[in-house]
Rosetta silent file (secondary structure, phi, psi, omega in degrees, C-alpha in Angstrom):
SEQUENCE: XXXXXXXXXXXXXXXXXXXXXXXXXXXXXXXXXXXXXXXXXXXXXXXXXXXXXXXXXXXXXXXXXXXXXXXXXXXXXXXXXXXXXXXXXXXXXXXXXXXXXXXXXXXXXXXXXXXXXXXXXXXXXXXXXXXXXXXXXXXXXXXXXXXXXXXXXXXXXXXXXXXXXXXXXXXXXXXXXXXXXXXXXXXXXXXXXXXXXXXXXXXXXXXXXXXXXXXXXXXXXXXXXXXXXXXXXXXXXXXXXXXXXXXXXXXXXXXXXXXXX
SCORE:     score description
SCORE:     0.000 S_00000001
   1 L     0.000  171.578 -151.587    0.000    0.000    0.000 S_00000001
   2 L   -99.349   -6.096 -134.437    0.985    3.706   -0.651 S_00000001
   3 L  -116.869  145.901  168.753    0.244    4.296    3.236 S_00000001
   4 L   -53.271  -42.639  179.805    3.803    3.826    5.661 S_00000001
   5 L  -140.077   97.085 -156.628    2.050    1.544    8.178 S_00000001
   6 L   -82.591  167.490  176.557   -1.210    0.555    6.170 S_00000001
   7 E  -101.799  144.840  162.247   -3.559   -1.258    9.059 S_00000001
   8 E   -92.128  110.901  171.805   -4.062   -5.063    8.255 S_00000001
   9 E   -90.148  135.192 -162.636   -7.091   -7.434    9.298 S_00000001
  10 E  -150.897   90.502  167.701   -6.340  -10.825    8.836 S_00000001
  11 E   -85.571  164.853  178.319   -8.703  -13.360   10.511 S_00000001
  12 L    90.643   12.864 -176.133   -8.030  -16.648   11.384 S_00000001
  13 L   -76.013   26.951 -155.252   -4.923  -15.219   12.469 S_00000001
  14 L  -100.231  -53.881 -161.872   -4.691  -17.137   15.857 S_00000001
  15 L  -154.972  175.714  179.668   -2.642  -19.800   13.951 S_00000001
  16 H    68.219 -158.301 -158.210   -1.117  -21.594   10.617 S_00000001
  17 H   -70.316  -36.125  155.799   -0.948  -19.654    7.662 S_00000001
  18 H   -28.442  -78.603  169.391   -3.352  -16.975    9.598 S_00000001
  19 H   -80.831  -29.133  131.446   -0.400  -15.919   11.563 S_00000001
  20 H     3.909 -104.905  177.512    1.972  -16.624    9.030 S_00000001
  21 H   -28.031  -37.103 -179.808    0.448  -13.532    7.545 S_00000001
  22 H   -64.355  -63.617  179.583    0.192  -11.772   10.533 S_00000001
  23 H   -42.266 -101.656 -167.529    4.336  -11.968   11.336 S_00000001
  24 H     5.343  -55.750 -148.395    4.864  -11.251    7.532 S_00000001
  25 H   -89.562  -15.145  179.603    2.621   -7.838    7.110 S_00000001
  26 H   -59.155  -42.163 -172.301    4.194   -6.939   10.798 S_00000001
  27 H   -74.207  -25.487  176.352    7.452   -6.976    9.626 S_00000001
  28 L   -73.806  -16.992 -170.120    6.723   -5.065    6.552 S_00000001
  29 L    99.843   10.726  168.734    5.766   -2.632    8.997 S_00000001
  30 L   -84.033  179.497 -176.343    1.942   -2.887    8.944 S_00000001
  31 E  -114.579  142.077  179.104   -0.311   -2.396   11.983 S_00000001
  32 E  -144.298  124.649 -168.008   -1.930   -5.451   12.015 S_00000001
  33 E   -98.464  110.529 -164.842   -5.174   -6.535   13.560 S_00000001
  34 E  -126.280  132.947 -138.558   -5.928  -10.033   14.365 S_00000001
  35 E   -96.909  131.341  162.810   -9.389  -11.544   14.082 S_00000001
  36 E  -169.427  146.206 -169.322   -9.860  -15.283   15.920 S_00000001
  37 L  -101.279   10.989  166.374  -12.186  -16.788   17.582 S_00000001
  38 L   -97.106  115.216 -151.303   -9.892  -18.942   19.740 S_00000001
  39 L   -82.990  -66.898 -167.112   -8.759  -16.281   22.478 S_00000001
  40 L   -55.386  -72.345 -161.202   -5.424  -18.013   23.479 S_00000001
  41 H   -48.824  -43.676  175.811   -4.136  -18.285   19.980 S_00000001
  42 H   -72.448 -103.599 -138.853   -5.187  -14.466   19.037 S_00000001
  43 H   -53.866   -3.180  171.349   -3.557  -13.344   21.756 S_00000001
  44 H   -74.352  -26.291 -176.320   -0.454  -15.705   21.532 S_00000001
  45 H   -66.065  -34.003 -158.834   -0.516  -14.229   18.128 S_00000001
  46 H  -109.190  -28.049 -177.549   -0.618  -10.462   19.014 S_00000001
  47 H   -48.495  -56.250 -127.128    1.889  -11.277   22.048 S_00000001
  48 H   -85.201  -48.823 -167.901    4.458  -12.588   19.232 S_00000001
  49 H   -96.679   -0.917  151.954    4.245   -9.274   17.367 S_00000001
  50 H   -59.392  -65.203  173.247    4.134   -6.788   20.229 S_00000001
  51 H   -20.179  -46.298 -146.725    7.688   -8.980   20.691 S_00000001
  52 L   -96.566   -5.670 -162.927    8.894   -8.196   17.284 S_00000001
  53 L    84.521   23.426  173.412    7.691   -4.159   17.899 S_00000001
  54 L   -96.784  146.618 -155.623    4.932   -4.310   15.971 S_00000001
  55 L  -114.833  108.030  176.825    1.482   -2.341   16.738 S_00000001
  56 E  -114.912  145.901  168.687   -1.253   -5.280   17.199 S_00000001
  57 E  -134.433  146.116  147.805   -4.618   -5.691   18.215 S_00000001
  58 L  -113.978  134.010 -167.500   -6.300   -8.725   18.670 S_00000001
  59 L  -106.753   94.477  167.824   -9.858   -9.297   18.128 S_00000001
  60 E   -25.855  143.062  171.560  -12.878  -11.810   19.259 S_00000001
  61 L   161.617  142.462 -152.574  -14.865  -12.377   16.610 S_00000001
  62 L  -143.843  104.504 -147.723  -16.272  -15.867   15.171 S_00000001
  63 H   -82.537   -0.278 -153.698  -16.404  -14.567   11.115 S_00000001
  64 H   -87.426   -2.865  172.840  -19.664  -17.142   10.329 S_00000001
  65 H   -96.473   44.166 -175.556  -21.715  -13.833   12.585 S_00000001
  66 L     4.457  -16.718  117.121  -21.830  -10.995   10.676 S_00000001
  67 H    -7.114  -71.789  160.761  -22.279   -9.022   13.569 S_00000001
  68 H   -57.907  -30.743 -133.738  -18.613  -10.155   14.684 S_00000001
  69 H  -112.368  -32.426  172.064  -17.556   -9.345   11.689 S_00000001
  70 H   -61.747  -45.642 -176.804  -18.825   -5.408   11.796 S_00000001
  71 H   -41.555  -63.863  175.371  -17.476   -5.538   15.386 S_00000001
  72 H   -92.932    9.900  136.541  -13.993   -6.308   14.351 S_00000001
  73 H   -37.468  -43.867 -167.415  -14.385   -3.920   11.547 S_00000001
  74 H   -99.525  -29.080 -179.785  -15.341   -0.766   14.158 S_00000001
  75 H   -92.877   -5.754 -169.665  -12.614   -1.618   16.542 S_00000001
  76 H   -79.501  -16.892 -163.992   -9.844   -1.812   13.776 S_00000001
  77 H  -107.579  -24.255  170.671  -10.834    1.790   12.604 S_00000001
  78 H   -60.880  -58.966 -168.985  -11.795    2.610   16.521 S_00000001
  79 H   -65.714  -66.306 -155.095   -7.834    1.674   17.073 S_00000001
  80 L   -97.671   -6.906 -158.355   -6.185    2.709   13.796 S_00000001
  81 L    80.453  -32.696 -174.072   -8.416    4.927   12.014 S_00000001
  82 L  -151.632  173.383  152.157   -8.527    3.133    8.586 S_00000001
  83 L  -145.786  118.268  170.922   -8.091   -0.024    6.975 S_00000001
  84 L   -91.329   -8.552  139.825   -6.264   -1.139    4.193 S_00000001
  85 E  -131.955  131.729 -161.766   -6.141   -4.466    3.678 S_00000001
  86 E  -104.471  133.326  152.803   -8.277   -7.477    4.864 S_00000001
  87 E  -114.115   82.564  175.062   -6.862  -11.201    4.415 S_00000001
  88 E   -54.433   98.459 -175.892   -9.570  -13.572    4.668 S_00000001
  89 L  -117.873    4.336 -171.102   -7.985  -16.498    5.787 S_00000001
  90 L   -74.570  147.320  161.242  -10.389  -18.151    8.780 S_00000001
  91 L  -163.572  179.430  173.306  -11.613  -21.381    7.990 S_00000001
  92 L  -115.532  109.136 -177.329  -12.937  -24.943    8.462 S_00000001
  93 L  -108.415  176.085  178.954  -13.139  -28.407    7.300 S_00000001
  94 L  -114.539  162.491  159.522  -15.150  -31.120    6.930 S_00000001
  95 L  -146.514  145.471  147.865  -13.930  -34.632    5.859 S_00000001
  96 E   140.927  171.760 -170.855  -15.511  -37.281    4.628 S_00000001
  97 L   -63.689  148.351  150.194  -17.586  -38.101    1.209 S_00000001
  98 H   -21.799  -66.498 -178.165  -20.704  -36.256   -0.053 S_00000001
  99 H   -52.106  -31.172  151.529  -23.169  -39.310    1.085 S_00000001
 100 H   -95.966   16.784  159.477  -21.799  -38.576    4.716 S_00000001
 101 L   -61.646  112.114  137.845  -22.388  -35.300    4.707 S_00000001
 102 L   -63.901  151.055  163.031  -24.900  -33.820    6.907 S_00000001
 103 H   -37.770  -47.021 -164.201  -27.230  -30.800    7.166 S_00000001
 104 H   -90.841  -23.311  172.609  -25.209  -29.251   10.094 S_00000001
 105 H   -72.030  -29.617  163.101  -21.840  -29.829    7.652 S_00000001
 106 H   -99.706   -3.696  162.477  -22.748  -27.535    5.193 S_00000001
 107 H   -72.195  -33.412 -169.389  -24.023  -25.073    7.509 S_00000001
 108 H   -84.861  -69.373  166.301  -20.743  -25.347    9.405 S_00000001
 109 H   -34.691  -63.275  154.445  -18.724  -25.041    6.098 S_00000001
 110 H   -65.785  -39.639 -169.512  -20.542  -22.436    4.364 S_00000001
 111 H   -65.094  -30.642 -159.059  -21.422  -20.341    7.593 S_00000001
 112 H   -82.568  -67.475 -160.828  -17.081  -20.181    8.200 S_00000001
 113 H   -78.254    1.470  156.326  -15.718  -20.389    4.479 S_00000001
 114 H  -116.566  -66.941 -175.792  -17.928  -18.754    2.170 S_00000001
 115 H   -44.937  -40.964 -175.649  -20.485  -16.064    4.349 S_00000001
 116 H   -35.081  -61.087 -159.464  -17.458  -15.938    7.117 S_00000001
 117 H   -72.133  -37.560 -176.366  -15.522  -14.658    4.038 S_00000001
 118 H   -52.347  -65.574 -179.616  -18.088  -12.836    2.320 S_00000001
 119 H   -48.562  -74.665 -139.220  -19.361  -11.092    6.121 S_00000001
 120 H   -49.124  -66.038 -169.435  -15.604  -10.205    6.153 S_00000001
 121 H   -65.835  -79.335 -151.939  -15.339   -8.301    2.806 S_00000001
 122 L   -53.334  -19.220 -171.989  -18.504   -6.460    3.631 S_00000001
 123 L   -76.332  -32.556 -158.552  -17.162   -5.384    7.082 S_00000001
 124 L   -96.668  -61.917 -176.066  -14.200   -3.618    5.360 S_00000001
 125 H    -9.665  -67.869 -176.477  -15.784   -2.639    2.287 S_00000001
 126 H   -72.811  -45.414  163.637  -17.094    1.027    3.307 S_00000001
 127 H   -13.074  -50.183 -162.964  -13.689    1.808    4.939 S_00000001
 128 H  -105.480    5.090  177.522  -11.678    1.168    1.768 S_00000001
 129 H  -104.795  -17.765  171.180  -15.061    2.842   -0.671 S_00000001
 130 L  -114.207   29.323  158.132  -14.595    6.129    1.464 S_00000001
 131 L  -114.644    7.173  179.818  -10.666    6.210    1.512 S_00000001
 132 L    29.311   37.168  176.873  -10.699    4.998   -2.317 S_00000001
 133 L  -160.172  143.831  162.929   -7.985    2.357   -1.674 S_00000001
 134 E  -170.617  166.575  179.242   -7.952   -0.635   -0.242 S_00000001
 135 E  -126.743  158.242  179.316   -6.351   -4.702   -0.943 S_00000001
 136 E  -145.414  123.286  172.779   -8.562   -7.671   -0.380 S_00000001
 137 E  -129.118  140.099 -178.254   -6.832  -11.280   -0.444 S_00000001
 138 E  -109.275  171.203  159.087   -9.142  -14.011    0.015 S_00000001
 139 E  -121.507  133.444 -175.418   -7.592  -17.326    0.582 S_00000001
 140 L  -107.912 -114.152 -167.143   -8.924  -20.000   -1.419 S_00000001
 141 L  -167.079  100.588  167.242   -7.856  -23.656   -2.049 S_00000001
 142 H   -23.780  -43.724  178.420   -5.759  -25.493   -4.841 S_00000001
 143 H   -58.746  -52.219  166.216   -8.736  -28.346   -4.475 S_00000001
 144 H   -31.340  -44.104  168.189  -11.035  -25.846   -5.480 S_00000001
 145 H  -100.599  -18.791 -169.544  -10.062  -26.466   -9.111 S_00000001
 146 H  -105.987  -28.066  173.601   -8.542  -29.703   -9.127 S_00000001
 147 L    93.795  146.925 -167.607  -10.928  -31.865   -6.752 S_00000001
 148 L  -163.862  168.064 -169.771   -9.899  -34.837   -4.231 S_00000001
 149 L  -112.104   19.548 -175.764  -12.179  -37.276   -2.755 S_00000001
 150 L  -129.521   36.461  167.588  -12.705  -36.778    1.263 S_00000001
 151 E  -154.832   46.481 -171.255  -13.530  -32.994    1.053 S_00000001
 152 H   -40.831  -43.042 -162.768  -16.645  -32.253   -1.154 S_00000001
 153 H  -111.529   49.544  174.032  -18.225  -29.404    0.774 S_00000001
 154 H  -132.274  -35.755 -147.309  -14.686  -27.951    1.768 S_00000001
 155 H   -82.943  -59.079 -167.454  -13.690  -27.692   -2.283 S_00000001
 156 H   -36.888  -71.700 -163.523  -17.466  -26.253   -3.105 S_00000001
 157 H   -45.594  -30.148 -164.437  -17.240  -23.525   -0.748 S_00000001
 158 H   -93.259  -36.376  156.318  -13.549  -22.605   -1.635 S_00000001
 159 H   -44.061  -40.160 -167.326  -14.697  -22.596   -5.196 S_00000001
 160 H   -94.778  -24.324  159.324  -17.144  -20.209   -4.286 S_00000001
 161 H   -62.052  -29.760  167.434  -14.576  -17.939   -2.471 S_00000001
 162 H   -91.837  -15.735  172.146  -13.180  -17.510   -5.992 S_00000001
 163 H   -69.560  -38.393 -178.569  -16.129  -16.719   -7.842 S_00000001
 164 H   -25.939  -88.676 -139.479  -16.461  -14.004   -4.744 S_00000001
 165 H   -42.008  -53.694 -175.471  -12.984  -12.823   -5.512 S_00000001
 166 H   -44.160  -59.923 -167.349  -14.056  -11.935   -9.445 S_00000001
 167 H   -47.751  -48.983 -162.274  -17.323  -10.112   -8.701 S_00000001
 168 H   -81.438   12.686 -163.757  -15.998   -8.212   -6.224 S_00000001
 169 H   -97.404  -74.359 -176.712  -12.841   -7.383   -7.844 S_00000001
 170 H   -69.758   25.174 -164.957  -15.318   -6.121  -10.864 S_00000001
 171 H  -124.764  -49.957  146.539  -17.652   -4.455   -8.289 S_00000001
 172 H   -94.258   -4.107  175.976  -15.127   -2.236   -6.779 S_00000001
 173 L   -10.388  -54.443 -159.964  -12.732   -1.565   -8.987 S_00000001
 174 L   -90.923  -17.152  173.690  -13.798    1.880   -9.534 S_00000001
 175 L  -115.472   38.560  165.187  -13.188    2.463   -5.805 S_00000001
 176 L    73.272   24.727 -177.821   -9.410    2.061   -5.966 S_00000001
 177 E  -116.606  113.850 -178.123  -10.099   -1.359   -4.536 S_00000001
 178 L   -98.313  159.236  172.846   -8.286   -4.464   -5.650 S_00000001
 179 L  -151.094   75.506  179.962   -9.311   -7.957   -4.736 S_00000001
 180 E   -86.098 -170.543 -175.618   -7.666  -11.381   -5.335 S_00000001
 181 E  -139.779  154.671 -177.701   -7.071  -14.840   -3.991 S_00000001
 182 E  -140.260  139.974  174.704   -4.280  -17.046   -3.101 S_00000001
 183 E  -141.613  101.097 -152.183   -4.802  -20.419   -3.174 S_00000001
 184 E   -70.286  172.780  157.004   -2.435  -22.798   -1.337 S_00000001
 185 L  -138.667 -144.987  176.757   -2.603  -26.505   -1.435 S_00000001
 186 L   -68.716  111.376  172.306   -1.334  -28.982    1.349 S_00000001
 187 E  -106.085  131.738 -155.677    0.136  -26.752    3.751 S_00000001
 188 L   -91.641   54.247  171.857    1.994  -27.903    7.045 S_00000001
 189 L   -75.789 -160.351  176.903    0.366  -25.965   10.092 S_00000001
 190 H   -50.010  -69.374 -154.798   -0.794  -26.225   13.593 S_00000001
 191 H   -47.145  -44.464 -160.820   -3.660  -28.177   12.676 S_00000001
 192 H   -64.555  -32.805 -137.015   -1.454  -30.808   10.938 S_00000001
 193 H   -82.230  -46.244  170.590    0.893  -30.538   13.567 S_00000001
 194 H   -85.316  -25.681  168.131   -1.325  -31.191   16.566 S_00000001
 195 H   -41.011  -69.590  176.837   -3.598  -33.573   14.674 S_00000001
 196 H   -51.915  -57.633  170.384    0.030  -35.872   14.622 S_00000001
 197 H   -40.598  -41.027 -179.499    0.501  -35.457   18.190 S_00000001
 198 L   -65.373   -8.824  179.899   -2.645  -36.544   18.989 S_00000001
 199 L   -91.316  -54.911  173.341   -1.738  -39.613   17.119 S_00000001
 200 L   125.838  -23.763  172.490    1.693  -40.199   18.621 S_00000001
 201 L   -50.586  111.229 -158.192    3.297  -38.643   15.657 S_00000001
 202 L   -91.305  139.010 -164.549    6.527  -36.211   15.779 S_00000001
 203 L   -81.873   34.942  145.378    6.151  -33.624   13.436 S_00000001
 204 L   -77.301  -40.588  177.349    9.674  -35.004   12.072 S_00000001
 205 H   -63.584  -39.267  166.696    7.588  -38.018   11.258 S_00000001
 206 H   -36.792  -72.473  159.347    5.173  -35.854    9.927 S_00000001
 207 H   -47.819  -54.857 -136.521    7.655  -34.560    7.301 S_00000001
 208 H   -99.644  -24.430  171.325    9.288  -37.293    6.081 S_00000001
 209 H   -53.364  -25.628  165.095    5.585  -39.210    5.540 S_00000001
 210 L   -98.007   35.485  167.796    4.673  -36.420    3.362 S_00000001
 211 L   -68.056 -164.147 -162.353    7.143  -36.314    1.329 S_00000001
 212 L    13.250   25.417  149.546    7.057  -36.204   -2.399 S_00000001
 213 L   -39.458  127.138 -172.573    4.140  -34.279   -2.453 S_00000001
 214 L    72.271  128.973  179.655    4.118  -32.059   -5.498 S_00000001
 215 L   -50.872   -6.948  175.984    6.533  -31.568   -7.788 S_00000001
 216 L   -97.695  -16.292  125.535    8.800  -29.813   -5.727 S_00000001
 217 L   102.110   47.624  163.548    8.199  -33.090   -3.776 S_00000001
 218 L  -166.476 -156.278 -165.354    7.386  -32.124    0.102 S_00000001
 219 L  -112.579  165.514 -179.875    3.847  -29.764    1.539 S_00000001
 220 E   -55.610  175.153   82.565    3.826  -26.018    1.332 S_00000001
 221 L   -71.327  150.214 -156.760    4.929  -24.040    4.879 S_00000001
 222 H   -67.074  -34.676 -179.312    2.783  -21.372    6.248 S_00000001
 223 H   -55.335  -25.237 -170.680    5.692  -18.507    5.635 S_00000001
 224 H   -77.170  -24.074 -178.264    6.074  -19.247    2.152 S_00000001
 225 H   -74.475  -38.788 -175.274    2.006  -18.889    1.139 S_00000001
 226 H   -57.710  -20.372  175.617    2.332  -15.656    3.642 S_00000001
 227 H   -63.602  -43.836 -167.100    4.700  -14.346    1.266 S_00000001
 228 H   -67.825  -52.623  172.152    2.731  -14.583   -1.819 S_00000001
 229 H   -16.022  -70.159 -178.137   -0.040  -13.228    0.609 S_00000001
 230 H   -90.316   28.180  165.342    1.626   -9.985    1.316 S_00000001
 231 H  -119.034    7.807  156.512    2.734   -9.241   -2.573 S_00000001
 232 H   -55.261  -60.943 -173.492   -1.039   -9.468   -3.236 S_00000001
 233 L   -56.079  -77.466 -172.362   -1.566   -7.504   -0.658 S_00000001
 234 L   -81.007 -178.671 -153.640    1.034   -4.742   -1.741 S_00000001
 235 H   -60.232  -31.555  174.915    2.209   -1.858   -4.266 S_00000001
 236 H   -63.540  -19.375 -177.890    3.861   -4.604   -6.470 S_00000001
 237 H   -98.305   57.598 -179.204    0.631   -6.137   -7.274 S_00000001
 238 L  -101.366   14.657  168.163   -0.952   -2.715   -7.826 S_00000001
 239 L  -110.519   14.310 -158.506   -2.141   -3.696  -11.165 S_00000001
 240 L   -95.990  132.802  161.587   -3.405   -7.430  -10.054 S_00000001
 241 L   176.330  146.492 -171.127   -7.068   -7.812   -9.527 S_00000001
 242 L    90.663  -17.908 -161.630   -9.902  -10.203  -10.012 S_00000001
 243 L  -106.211 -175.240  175.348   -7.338  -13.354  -10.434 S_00000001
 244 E  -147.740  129.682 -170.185   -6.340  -16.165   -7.917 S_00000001
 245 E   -98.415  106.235 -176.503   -2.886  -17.203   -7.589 S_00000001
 246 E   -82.463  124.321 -154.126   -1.897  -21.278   -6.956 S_00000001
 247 E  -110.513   86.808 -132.090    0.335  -21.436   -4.423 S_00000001
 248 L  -173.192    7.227  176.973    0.521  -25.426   -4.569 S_00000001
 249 L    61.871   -4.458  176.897    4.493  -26.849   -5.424 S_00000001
 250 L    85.327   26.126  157.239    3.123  -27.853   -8.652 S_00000001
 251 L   -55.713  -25.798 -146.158    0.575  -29.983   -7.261 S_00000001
 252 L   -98.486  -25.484  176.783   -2.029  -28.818   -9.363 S_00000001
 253 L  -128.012   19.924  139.300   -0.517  -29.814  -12.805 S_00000001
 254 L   148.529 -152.979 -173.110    1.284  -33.181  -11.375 S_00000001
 255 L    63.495   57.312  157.267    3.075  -35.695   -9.406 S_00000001
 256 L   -83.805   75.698  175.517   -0.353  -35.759   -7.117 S_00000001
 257 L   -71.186  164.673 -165.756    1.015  -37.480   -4.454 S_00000001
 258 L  -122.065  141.208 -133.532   -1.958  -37.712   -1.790 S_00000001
 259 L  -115.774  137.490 -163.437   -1.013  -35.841    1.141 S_00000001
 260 L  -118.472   45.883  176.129   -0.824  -37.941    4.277 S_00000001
 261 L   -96.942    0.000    0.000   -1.910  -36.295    7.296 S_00000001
């Protein structure tokens, strides 16, 4: 952004590629405000970047209430005055096939990962329409286009995060507002990380079972998708809008090793 210390909202920032993002845009020198609905995690999150000398806020906020989502909208502009770029990264999964899919699974799925993001954008959206600048990064999902078989209503939704990303890319345009997507594929976070503990697994084990994933032949880490994150996000992309970028090791056009976590 054009702005010295633009402020950044990033939910889902309590952990994984969420805070990823958070360190990243800190370090760049943003103010960065971070939305989670796990309390310990946001604030382990905003602890880590008070640490580094960075100007943090951390924010309650559960993104599937639209309510929440105006809330931590009003306190980032309550705190900072403005906002210039939102990363929608909270999200959820489901696993398991269509045919075992429940009523309450696509309510849980859609309420985080499509309205969540959608309440999100909408939160910011007059902020950055009366300051006639703003960045929007959604995060979507390599799966989204290519398809896998335990995560039907995880792919749909993430799919649907990119049709977002066009309209509203061609929707604001005109108000100095860019809007994209990044879309990672199996990435090696918390979740994976405590998932293996619970399991008995060391996340050394952890590693070397996924290996040869991708063509670059291992899973993603959360700094490297935060990177792509914040050049979305910033003055280098300041002609980028409307697209979605695959962040994915070359998963997406082969070597689809099936990712073993």
């Amino acid at each position: 952004m054009s702005i010295e210390h633009p402020v950044t909202v990033i939910t889902g920032a309590g952990a994984g590629i969420g805070r990823a993002c958070a360190v990243r845009f800190a370090r760049e020198g943003a103010r960065v405000v971070v939305v989670d609905r796990t309390d310990a995690d946001g604030r382990e999150t905003v602890e880590l970047l008070k640490s580094k000398e960075a100007e943090a806020l951390f924010v309650h906020a559960d993104v599937s209430a639209e309510d929440q989502c105006r809330h931590f909208a009003e306190l980032a502009c309550d705190a900072f005055g403005r906002i210039d770029v939102l990363v929608a990264n909270a999200g959820v999964r489901v696993f398991g096939t269509l045919l075992e899919s429940t009523e309450a699974d696509w309510d849980k799925i859609l309420g985080v990962n499509l309205k969540g993001v959608s309440f999100s954008c909408k939160a910011v959206l007059p902020r950055m329409i009366e300051q006639k600048s703003g960045a929007i990064v959604l995060i979507g999902s390599t799966t989204a286009l290519t398809g896998r078989t335990n995560m039907p209503l995880y792919d749909a939704a993430k799919f649907g995060v990119l049709s977002l990303t066009r309209s509203l890319a061609a929707t604001y345009g005109k108000d100095g507002i860019r809007v994209n997507a990044v879309c990672p594929s199996f990435t090696l976070t918390d979740f994976h990380f405590r998932k293996a503990a619970a399991q008995g697994i060391s996340p050394e084990e952890l590693r070397e079972r996924n290996k040869g994933y991708g063509l670059l032949g291992r899973p993603g880490e959360p700094e490297e998708i935060a990177a792509v994150v914040s050049f979305m996000a910033g003055k280098d992309a300041s002609f980028v809008t409307g697209q979605y970028l695959i962040v994915d090791g070359g998963y997406s056009i082969g070597a689809k090793t099936s990712q073993r976590s």
